[in-house]
N, C-alpha and C positions, 0 to 999 in steps of 0.2 A: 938162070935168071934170079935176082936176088929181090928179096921182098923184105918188109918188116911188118911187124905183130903187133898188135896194140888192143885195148878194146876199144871199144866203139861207146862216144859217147852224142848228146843230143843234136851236136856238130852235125855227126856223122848219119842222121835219119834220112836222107834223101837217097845218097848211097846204097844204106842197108835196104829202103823200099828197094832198090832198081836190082839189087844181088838177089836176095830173099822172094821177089816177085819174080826174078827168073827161074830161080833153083822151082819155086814150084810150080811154074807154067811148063819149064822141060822135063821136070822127071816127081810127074803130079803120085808117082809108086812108090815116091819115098819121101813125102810126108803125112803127115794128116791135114793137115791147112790146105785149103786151095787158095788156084790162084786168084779165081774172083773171087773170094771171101776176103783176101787179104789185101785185095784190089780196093775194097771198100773202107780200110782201116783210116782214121783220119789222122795229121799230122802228131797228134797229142797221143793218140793210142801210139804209133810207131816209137814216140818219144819214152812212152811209158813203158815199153816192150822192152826199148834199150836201161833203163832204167831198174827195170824188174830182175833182168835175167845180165849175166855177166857176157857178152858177147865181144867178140875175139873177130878184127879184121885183116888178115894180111893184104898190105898195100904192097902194088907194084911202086917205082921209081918217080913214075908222071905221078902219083899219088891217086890212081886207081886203083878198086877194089878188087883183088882176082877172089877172095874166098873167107869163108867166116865159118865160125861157131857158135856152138853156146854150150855154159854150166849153166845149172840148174841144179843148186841143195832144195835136197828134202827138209821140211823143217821141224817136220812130227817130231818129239822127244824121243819115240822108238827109232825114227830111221835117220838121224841125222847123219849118220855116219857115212851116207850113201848119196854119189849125185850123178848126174844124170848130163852125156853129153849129147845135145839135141839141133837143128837147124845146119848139119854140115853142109856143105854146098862150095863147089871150087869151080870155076868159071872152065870148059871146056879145054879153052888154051891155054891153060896153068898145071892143068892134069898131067901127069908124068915128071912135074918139074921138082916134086918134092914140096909144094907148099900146102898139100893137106896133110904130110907127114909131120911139118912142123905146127901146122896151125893146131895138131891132134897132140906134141906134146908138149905146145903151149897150154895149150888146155890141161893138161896132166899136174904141168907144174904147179899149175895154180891151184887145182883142183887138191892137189896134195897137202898144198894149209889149209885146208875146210874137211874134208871128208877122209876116210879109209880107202875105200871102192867110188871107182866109178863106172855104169853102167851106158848101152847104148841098144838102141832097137835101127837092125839092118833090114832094108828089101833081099830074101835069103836071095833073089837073084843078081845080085852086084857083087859079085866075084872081086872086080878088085879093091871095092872098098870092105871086104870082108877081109882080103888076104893084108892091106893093110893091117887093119885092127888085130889079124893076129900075130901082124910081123912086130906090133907096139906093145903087143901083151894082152891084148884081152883075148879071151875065153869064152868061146859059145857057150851059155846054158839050158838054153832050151831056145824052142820055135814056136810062134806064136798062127796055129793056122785060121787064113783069111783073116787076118789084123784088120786089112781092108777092102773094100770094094772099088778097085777102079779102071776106067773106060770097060766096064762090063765082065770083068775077070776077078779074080780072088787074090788079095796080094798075103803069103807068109812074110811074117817077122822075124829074122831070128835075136834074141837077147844076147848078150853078149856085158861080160865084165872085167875089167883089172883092177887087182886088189894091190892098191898103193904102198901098205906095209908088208906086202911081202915081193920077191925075186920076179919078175915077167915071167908067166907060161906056171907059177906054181897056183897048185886049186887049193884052197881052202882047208883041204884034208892034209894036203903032204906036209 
């Protein structure tokens, strides 16, 4: 199925509530945000969400939303160099088709005129958006245990990074 990429702009706020509201009503173990908290956000915060953070839509054909992203540059002087890809979420029936593989290195590309590294925190239990990320280059560096608490369970994090100036799959040191 073929999609195209873009980000998402003030246009785009109703949209990204109805995507953004699902990804965290179905899989509340992999964000931090819930979904009644973000249930509550008003037209202008949503606005200002898309505004703040560089977020990345792939549109199906009918010009629906199958899945999105975000960058996020750090801006401290020490760590500018580092950004952070956050809100993944691809609509169920999009899954397999390759569109979180391109929406991951749409992000990359972009990410790559701003920052050196880009970083991401996984549910260590989602397998295959882990084997993604290390099929795209990044690199586990640590686990973050019980990052969160949810429906009564402990959820780990694992950290994960690719480093934009060097080869996929090279660490730091080689």
């Amino acid at each position: 199925m073929t999609h195209s990429i873009r980000r998402l702009g003030p246009d785009d706020a109703a949209a990204y509530r109805a995507i953004r509201h699902e990804g965290l009503a179905n899989h509340p173990e992999a964000f931090v945000s819930t979904a009644e908290s973000f249930a509550q956000r008003t037209d202008a915060e949503i606005i200002q969400t898309l505004e703040a953070l560089t977020v990345f839509g792939a549109f199906l054909p009918d010009g629906r939303l199958g899945g999105i992203n975000a960058f996020l540059r750090n801006d401290g002087a020490k760590e500018r160099h580092r950004g952070w890809m956050i809100q993944v979420y691809v609509r169920p029936e999009q899954r397999g088709t390759g569109m979180a593989a391109a929406l991951v290195e749409h992000l990359i590309e972009h990410a790559s005129h701003h920052v050196l590294q880009v970083h991401l925190g996984v549910w260590s239990e989602n397998v295959p958006a882990i084997k993604l990320y290390q099929r795209l280059g990044f690199q586990t560096y640590g686990t973050e245990p019980r990052y969160l608490f949810v429906n009564g369970r402990y959820i780990d994090e694992h950290l994960m990074v690719r480093f934009l100036d060097k080869a996929p799959g090279k660490s730091e040191h080689e």
